[in-house]
Every structure is written in C-alpha cells, then in structure tokens.
C-alpha positions as CSV (number, residue, x, y, z in Angstrom):
1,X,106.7,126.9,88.1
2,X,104.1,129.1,89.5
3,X,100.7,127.6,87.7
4,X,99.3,125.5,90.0
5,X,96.7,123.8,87.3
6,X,100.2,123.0,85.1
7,X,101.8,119.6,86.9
8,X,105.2,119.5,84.7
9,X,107.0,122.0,83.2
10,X,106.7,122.6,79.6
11,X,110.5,122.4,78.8
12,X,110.2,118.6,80.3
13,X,106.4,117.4,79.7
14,X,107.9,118.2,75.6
15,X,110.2,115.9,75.4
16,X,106.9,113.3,75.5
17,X,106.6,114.9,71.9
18,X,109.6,112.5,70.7
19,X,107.7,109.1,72.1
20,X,104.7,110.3,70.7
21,X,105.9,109.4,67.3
22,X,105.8,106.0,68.3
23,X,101.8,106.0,68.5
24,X,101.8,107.5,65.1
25,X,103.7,105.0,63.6
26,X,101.8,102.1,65.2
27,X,98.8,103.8,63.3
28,X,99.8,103.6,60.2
29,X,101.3,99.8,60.9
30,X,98.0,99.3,62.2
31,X,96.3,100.3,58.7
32,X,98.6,98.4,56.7
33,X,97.8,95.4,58.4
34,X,93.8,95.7,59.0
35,X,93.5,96.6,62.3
36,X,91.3,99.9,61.6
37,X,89.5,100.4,64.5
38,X,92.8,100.3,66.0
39,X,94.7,102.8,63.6
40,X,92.0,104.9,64.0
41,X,92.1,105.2,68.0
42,X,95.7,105.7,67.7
43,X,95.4,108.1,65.3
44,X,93.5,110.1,67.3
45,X,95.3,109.3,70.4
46,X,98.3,110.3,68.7
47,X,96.7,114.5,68.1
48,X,95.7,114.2,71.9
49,X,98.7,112.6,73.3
50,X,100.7,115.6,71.5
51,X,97.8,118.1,72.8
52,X,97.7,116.6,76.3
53,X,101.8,117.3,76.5
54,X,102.1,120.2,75.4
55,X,101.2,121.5,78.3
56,X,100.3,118.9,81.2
57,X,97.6,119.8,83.7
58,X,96.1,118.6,86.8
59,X,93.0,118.4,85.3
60,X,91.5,119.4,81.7
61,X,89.0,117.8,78.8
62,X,92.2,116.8,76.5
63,X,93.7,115.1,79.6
64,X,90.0,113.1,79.9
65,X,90.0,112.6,76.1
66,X,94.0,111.2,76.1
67,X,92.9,108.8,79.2
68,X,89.6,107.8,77.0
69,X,91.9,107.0,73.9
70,X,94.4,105.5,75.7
71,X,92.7,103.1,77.8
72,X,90.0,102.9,74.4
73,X,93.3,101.2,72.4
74,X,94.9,99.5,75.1
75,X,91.8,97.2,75.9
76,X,90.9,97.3,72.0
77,X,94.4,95.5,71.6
78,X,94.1,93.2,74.7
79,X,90.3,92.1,74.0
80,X,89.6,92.3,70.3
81,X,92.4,92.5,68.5
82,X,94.4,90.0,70.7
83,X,92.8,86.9,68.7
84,X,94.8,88.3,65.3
85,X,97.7,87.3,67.1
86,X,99.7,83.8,67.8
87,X,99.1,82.4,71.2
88,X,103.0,83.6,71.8
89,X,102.2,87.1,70.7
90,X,99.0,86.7,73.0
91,X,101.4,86.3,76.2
92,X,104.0,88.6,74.7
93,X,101.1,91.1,74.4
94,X,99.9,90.2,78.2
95,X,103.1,90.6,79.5
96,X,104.1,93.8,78.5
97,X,100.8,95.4,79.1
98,X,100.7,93.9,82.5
99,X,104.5,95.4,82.6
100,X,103.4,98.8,81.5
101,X,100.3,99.1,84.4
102,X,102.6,97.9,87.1
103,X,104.8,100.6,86.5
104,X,102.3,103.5,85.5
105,X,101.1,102.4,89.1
106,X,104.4,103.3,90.0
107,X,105.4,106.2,88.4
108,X,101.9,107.8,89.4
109,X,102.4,107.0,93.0
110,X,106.1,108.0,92.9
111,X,104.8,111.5,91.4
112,X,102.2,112.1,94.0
113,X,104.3,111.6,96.9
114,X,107.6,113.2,95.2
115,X,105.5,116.1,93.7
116,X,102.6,116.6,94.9
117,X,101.7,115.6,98.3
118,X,103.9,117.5,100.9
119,X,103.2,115.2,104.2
120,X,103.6,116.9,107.9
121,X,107.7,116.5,108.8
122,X,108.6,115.5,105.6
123,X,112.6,116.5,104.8
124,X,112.6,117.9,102.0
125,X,116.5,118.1,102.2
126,X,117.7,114.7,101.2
127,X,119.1,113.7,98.0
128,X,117.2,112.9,95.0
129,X,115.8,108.8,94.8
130,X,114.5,107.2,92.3
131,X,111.6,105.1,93.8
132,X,111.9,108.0,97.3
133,X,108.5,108.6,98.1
134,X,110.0,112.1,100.1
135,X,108.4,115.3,98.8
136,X,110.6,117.3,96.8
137,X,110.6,121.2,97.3
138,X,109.3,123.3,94.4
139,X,112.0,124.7,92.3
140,X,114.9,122.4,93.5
141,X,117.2,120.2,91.4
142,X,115.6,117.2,93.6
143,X,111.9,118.3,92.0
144,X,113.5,118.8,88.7
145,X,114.4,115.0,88.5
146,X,111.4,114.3,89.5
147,X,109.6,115.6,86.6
148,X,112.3,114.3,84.4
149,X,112.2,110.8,85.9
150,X,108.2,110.8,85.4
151,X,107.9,111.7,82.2
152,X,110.5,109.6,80.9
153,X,108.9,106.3,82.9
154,X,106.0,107.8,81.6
155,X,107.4,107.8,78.1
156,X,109.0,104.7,77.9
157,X,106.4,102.5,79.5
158,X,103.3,104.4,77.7
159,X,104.4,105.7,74.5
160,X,107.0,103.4,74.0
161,X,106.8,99.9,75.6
162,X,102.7,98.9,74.5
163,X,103.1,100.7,70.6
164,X,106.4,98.8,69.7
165,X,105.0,95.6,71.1
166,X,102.2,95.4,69.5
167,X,102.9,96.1,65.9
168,X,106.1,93.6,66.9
169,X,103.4,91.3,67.9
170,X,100.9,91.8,64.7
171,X,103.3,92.0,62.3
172,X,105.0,88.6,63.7
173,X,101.9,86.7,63.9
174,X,100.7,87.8,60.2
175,X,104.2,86.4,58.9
176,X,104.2,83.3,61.2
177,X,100.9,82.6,59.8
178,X,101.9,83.4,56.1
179,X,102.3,80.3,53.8
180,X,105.7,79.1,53.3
C-alpha cells in the first residue's frame, strides 16, 4: 500500500460492503414501522457507508458525511426514538450502544498504535496481538491482521451490533404493545 491518504486496503476495507446491508435493511424496517426520520438517515447512511468503504481514507468529505449520518442515527435512536420502545428495549438499546462506543474506542486506539503511529524503539518483529498496541511494519502479515481485525471489529460493532438491535428492539416493543 503505497497511498498514504488510503488507511486500509481496498481488498479488506470491501468486505465492510457485506455489513453494510445490515443498515439497509434496518431502513426499510424502519419505514415499515414509522420511524421515518430514522429510515431516512439510514438510508442515506447506507449510500455513504458503501461510498466511505470503498475506498477508506485518512481524511475526505464522504468520511465527514458517514461520521454525520452515523452519529445523526445513533443519537436519533438513543434520544428520540428511544421513547417508541419498552423500558426493556430502552436498556437493551443502552446497553448495546454503550457496548458498541466502548469498543469503537478500542478498535480506533488499537488501529492508531498498530497502524499508524510508529513510536521511537518500537519492535516491530513480534507476533501479531489482538489488543498489542506494538506498530506493525507496512506490508507484513502482522499489518495485514491488523487491517483485518479493524474492519471486522469495525464491522461487527458498527454495522452490525446497533442496526440488528434496534429493529430487534422496535419491532419487540410494537408487538409487546399490540393487543392480545
């Protein structure tokens, strides 16, 4: 990888492109079930999600716009929608968002210090760790899982984790609240 403005190789940041559907699917739940401002922020977060890994860089507007829209439907969820739900949804919903920063946190700091921040003496020898916070050399196996094992914490926890749980949580909370 010799683009220093691209952060993850293309043949890994695409494989976002399969948990992406997840965001896209939670739009459409979130039509059929009202939630409109919400279907349409994750409809549009969807296009810039797909946009944004295609080809991840250090800095860019669709990266700014997929942050916007992201953080836009997250806190949407958490401070609007949130009353829609059952008071056990509500905590479901709290925990697995709080779940989800904690390890974006993570996975962020894990990628700065495995991929991006080279500190003075660092050994760059040593076997791949997951939570190591020793730089990884540029085009070794050791950076290679590091790319993989961000995007997929990336995936799971983002794209994954907060879309499943909340149309889980909305479409729970409408039936609970049905008439028998």
């Amino acid at each position: 990888m010799f683009d220093t403005t691209i952060i993850i190789p293309q043949h890994i940041s695409r494989h976002a492109f399969c948990s992406v559907q997840f965001i896209l699917y939670n739009s459409l739940i979130a039509f059929l079930l009202h939630y409109h401002v919400t279907g349409s922020i994750l409809f549009f977060l969807y296009f810039s999600t797909l946009l944004h890994w295609n080809c991840v860089r250090r800095m860019s507007i669709i990266k700014m716009v997929d942050i916007a829209l992201a953080v836009s439907a997250l806190s949407y969820v958490t401070f609007i929608d949130i009353y829609r739900f059952t008071p056990y949804y509500q905590n479901v919903w709290y925990i697995s968002t709080t779940s989800s920063i904690i390890m974006f946190v993570i996975n962020e700091t894990l990628f700065y210090y495995q991929v991006s921040k080279q500190l003075r003496n660092s050994c760059s020898d040593t076997k791949f760790h997951y939570f190591s916070l020793i730089y990884t050399l540029p085009n070794s196996n050791a950076r290679e899982l590091a790319y993989f094992r961000n995007v997929y914490t990336h995936m799971f926890f983002l794209h994954v984790l907060p879309p499943c749980v909340s149309a889980i949580c909305a479409c729970r909370s409408i039936m609970i609240k049905l008439p028998q």
